[in-house]
MARKEKOL-31507 format. One line per 3 residues: number of its first residue (from 1); for each residue x, y, z of N, C-alpha, C. Coordinates in nm, 4 decimals, decimal comma. Example, Ala and Ser with C-alpha at 12.3 -4.5 7.8 and 13.67 -1.06 7.14 Angstrom:
<sites>
1> 1,3190/-0,5690/0,7800/1,2300/-0,4500/0,7800/1,3200/-0,3300/0,7800; 1,2850/-0,2250/0,7080/1,3670/-0,1060/0,7140/1,2900/0,0030/0,7870
</sites>
This chain:
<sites>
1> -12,8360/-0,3979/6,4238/-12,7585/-0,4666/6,5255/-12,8534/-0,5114/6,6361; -12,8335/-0,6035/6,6875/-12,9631/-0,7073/6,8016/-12,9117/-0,6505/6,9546; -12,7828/-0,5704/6,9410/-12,7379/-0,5294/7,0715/-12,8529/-0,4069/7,1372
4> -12,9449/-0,3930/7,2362/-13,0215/-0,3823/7,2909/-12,9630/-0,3120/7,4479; -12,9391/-0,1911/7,4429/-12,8488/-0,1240/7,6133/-12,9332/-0,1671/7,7173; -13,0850/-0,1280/7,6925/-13,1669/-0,1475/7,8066/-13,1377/-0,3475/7,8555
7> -13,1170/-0,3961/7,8321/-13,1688/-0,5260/7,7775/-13,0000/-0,5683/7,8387; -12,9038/-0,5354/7,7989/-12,7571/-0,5430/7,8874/-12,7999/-0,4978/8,0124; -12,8527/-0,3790/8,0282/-12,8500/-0,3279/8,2294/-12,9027/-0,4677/8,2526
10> -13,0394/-0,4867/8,1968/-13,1286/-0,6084/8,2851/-13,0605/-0,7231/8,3269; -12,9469/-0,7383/8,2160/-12,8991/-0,8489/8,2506/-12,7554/-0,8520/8,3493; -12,6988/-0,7172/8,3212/-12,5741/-0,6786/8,4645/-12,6452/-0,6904/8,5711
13> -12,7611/-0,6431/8,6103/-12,8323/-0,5912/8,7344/-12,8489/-0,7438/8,7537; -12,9434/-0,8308/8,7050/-12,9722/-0,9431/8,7077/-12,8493/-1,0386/8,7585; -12,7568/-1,0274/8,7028/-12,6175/-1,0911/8,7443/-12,5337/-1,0260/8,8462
16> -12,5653/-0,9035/8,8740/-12,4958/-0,8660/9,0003/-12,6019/-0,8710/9,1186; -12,6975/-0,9291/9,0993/-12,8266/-0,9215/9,2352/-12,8329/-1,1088/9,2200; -12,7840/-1,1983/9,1537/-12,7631/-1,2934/9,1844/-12,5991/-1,3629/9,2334
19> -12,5268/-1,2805/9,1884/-12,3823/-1,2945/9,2181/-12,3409/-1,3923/9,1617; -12,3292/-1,3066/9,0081/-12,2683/-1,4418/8,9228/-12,1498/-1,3690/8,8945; -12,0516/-1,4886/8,8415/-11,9293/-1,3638/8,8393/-11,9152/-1,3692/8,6861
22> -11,9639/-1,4505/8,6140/-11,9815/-1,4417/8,4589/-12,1222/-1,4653/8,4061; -12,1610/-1,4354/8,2980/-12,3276/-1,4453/8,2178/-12,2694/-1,4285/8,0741; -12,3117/-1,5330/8,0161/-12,3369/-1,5670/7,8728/-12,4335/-1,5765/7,8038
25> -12,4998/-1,4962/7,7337/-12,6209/-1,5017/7,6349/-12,5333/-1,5207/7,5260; -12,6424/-1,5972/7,4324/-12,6651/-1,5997/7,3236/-12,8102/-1,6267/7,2273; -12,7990/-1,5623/7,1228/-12,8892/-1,5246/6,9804/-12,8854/-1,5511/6,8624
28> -12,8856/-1,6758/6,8649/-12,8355/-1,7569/6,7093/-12,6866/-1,6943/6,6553; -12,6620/-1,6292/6,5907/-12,4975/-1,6139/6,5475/-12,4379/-1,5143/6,6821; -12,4542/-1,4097/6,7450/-12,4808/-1,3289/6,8405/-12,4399/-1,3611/6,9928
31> -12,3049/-1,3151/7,0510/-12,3122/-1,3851/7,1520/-12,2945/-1,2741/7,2707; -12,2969/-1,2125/7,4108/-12,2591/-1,1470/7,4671/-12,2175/-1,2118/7,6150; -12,0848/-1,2157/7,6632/-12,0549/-1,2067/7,8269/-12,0666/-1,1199/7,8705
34> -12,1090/-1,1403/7,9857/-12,0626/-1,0216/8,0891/-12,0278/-1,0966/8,1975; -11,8603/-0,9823/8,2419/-11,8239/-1,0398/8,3680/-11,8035/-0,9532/8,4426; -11,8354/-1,0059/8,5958/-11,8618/-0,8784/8,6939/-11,6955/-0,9036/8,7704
37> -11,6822/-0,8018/8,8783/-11,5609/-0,8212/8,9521/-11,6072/-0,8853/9,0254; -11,4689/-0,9774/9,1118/-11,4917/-1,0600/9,1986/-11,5595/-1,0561/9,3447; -11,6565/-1,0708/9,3816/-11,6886/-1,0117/9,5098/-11,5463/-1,0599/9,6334
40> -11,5782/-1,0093/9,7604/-11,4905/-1,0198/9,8551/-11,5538/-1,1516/9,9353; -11,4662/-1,2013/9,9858/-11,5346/-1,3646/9,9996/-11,6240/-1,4279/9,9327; -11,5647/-1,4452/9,8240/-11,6481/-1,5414/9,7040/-11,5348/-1,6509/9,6871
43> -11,6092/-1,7788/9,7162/-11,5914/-1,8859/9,6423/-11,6261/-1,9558/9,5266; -11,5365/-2,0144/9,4490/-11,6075/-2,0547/9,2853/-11,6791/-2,2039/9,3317; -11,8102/-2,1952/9,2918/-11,8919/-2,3053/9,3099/-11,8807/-2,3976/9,1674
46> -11,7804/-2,4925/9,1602/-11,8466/-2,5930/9,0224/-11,9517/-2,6165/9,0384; -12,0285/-2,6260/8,8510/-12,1357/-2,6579/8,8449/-12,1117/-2,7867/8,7533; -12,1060/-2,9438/8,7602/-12,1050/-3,0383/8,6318/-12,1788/-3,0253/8,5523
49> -12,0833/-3,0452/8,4406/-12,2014/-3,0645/8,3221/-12,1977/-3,2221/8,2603; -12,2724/-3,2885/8,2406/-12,3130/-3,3280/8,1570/-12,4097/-3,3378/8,0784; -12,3599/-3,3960/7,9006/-12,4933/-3,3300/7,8271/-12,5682/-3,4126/7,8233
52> -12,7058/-3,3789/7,7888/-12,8430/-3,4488/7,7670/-12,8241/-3,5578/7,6774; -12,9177/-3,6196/7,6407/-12,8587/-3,7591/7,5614/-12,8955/-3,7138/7,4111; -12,8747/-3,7106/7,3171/-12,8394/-3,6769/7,1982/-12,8011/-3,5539/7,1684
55> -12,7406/-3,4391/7,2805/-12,6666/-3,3517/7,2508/-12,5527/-3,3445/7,2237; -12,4807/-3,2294/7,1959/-12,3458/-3,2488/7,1733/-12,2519/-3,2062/7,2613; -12,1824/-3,2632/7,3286/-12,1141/-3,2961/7,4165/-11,9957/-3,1755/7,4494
58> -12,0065/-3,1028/7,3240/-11,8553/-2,9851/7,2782/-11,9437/-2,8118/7,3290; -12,0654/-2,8581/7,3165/-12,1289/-2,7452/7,3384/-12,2141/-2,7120/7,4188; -12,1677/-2,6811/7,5521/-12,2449/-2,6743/7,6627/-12,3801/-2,5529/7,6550
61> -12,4936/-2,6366/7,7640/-12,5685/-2,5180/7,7096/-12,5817/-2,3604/7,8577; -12,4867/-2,3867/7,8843/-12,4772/-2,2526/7,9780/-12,3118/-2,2577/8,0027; -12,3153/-2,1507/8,0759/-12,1432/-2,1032/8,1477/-12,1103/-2,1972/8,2681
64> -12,0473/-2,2959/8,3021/-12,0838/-2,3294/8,4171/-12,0352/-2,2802/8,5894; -11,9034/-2,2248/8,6070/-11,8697/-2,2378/8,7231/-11,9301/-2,0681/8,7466; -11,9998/-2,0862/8,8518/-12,0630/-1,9237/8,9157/-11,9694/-1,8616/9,0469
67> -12,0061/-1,7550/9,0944/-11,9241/-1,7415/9,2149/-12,0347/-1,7059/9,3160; -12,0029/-1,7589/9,4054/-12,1040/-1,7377/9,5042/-12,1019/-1,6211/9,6418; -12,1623/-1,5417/9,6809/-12,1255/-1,4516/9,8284/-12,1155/-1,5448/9,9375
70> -12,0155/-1,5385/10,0007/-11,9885/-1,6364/10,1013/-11,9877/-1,4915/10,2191; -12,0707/-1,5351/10,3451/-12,1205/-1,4385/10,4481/-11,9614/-1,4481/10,5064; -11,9202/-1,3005/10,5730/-11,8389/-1,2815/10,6337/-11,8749/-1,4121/10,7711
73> -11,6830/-1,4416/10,8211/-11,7093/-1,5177/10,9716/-11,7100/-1,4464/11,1080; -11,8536/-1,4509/11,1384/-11,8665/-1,3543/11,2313/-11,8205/-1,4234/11,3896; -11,7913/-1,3682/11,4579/-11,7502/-1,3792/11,5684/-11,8356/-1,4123/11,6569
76> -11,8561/-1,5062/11,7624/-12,0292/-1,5032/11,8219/-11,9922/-1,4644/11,9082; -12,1116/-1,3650/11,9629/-12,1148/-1,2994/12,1074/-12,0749/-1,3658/12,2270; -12,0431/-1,3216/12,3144/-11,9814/-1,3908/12,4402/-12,0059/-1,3310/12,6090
79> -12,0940/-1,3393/12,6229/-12,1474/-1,2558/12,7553/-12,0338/-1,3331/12,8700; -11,9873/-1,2021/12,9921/-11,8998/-1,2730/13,0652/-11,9247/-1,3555/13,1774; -12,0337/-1,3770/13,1859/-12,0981/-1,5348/13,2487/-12,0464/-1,6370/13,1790
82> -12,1250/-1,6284/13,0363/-12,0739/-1,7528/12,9491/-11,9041/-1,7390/12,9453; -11,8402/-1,6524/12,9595/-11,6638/-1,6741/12,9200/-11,6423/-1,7076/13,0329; -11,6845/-1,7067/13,1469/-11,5758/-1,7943/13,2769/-11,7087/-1,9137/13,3462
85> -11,7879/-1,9551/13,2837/-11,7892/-2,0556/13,3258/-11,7542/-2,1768/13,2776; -11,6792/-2,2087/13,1661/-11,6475/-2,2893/13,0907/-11,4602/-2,3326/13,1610; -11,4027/-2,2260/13,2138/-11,2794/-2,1754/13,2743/-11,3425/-2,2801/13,4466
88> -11,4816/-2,2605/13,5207/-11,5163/-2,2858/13,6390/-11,5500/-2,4571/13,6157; -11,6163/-2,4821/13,4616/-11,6601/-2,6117/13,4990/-11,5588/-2,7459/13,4472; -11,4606/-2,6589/13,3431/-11,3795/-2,7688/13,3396/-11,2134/-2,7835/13,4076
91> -11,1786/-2,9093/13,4444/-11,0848/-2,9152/13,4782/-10,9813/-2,8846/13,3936; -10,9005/-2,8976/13,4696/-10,7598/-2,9291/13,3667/-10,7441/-3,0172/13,2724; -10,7576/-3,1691/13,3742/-10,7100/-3,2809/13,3380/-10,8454/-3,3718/13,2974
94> -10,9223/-3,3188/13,2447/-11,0999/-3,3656/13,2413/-11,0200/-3,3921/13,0693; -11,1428/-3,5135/13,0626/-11,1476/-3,6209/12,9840/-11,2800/-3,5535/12,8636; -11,2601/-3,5307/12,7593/-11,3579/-3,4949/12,6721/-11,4547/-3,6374/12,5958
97> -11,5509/-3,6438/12,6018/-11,5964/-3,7475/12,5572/-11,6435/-3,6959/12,4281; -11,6263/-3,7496/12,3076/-11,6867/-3,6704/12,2040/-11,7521/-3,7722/12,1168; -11,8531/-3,7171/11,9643/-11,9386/-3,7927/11,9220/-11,8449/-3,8511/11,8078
100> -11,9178/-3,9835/11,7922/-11,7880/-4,0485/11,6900/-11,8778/-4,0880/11,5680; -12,0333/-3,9579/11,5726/-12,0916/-3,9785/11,4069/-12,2177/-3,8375/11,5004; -12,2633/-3,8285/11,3107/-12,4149/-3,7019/11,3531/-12,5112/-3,7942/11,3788
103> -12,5511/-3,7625/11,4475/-12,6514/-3,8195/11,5199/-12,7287/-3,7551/11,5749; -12,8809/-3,7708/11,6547/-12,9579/-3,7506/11,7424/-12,9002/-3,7645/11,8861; -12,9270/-3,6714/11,9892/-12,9179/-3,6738/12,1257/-12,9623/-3,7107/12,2289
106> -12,9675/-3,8308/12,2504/-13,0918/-3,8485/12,4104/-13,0198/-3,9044/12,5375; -13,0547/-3,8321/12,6340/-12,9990/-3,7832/12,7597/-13,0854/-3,9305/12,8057; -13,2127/-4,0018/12,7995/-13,2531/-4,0533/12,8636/-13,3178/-4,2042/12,7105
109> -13,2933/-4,2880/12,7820/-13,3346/-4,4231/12,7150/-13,5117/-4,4003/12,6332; -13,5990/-4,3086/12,7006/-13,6954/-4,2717/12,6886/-13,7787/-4,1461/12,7325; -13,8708/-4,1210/12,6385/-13,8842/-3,9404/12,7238/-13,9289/-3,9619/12,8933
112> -13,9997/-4,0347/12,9230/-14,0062/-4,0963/13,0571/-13,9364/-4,0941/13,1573; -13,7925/-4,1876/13,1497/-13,7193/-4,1897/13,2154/-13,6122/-4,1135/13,2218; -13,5360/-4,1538/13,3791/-13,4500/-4,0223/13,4026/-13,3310/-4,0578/13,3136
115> -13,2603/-3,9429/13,2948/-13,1010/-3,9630/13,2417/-13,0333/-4,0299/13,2403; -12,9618/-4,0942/13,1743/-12,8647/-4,1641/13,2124/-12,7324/-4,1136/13,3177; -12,6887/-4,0151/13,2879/-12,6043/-3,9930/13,3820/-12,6839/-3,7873/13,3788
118> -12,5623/-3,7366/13,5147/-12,6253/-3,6093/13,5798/-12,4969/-3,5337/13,5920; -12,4734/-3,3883/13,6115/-12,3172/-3,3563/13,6420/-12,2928/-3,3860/13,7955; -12,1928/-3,3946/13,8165/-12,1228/-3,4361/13,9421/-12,1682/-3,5784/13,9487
121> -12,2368/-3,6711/13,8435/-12,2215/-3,8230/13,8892/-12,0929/-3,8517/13,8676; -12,0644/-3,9665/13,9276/-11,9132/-4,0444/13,8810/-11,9635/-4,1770/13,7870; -11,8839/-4,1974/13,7074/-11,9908/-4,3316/13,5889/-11,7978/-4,3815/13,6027
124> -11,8546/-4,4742/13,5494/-11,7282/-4,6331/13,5434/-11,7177/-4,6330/13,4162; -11,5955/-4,6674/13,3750/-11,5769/-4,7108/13,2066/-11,6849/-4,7977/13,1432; -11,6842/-4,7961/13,0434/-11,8233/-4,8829/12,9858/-12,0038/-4,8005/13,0208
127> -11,9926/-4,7285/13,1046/-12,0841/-4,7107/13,1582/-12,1827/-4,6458/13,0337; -12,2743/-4,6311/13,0316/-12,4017/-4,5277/12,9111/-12,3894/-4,3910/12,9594; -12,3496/-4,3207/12,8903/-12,3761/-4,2141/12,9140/-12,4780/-4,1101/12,8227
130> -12,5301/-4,1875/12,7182/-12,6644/-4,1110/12,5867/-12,6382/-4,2067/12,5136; -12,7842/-4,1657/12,3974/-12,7736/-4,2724/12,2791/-12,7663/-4,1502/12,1840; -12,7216/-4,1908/12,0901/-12,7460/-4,1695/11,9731/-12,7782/-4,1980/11,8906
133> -12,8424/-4,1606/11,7861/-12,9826/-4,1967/11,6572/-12,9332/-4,1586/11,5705; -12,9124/-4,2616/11,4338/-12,8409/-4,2073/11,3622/-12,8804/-4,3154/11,2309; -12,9702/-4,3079/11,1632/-13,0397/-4,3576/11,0659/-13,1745/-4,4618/11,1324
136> -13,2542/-4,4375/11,2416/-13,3088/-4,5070/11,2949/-13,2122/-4,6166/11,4158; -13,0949/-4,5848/11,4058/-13,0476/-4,7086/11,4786/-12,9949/-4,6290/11,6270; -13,0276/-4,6887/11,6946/-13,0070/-4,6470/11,8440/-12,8873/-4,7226/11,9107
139> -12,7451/-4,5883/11,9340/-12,6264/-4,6720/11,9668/-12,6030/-4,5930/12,0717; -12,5778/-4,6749/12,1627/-12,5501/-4,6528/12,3026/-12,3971/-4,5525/12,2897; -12,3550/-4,4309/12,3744/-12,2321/-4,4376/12,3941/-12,2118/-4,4351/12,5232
142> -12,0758/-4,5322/12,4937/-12,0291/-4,5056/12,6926/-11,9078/-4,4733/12,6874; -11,8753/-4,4730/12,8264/-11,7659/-4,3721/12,8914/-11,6065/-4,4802/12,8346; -11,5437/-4,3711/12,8220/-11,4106/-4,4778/12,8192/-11,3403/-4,4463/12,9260
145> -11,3500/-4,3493/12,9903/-11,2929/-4,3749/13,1000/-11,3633/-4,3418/13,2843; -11,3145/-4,3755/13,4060/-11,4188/-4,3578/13,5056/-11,3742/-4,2006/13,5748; -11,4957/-4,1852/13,6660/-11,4573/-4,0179/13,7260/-11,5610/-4,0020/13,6812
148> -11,6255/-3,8581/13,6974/-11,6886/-3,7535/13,8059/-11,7123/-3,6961/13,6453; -11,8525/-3,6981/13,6316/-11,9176/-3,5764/13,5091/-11,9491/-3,4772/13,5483; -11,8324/-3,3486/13,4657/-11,8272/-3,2159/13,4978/-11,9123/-3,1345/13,4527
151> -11,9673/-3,1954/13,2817/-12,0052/-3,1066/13,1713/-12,1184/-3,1780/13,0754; -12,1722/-3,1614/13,0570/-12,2922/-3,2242/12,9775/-12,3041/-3,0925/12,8484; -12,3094/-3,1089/12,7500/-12,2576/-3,0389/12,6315/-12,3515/-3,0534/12,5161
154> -12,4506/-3,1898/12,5185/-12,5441/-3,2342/12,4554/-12,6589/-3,2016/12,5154; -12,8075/-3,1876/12,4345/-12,8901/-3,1276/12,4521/-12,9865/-3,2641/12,4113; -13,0735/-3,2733/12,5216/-13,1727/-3,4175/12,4498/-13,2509/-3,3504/12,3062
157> -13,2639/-3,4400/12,2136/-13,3670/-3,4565/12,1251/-13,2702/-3,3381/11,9815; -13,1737/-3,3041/12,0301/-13,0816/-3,1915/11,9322/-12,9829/-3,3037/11,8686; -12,9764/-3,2745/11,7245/-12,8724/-3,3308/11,6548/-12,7054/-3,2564/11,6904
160> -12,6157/-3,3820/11,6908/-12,5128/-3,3619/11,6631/-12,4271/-3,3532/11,5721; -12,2885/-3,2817/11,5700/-12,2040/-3,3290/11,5078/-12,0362/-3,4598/11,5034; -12,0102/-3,5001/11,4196/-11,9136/-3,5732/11,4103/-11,8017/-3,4867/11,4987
163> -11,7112/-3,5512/11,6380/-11,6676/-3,4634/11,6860/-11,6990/-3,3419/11,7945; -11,8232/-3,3716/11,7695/-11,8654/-3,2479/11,8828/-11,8667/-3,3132/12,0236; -11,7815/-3,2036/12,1034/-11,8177/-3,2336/12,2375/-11,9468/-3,3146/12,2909
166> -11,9717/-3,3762/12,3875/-12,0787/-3,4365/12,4741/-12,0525/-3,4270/12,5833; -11,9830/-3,4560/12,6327/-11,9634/-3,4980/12,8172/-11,8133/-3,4940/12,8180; -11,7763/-3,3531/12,9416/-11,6529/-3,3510/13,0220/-11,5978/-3,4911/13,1429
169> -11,5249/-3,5154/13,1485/-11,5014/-3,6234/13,2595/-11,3559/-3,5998/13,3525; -11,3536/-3,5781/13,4817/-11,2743/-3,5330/13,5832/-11,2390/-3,7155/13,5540; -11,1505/-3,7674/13,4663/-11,0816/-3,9130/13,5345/-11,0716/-3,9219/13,6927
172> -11,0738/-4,0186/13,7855/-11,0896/-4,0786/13,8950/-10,9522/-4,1207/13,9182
</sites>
């Protein structure tokens, strides 16, 4: 018989230190799975297959969908400086300006020059308030509405996200 114990651990151990949730060998007529239990926050990762070009299409050459350890969602620390000044710097009725793609961050037209805008400026609709970089292309954003910048949220030269905050605005 080709069944081999030492040779199964290697391959449980092997599959539970990669976090697969199934493993398929095979040995010309000879085939063995092994399936582990599901870990706790595991998501099933598809894997596509398609076959190579003169293979056969019915007979894949591995198992495909794996499960992956997905890290617990940890909570981020919160020192109580950082929890009430966010309570001190924004208003009520403050205007969120947010990013409308990922992009690059720049506070200033050039490392040179000053900012475009500062907190406690007041900027006018239309006004620039950063660019953003976002395949080489440099797009201005401005304000949609006027009043008093509370919050600056963007960091020069740091990528953004789609959606992410930039600039608080006290409307006028």
């Amino acid at each position: 018989m080709w069944i081999d114990l030492e040779k199964i651990r290697e391959l449980a151990e092997l599959a539970s230190d990669k976090h697969l949730a199934e493993l398929t060998i095979q040995e010309g007529d000879n085939q063995i799975t092994l399936k582990m239990p599901p870990l706790p926050n595991a998501a099933v990762i598809p894997v596509p297959y398609a076959p190579h070009p003169g293979q056969n299409p019915q007979f894949p050459p591995y198992a495909p969908p794996v499960a992956a350890a997905m890290p617990p969602n940890p909570q981020p620390e919160v020192s109580a400086q950082d929890a009430v000044q966010p309570a001190a710097v924004t208003a009520q009725n403050s205007h969120t300006v947010k990013s409308p793609m990922v992009a690059t961050f720049y506070a200033s037209p050039s490392p040179e020059s000053p900012p475009f805008v500062a907190v406690g400026q007041v900027v006018s609709a239309g006004q620039t308030l950063c660019i953003l970089e976002a395949m080489k292309q440099m797009n201005e954003l401005e304000s949609d509405v006027a009043g008093k910048i509370i919050a600056i949220h963007g960091q020069n030269g740091q990528p953004v996200e789609y959606g992410q905050a930039l600039f608080d605005i006290e409307p006028s």
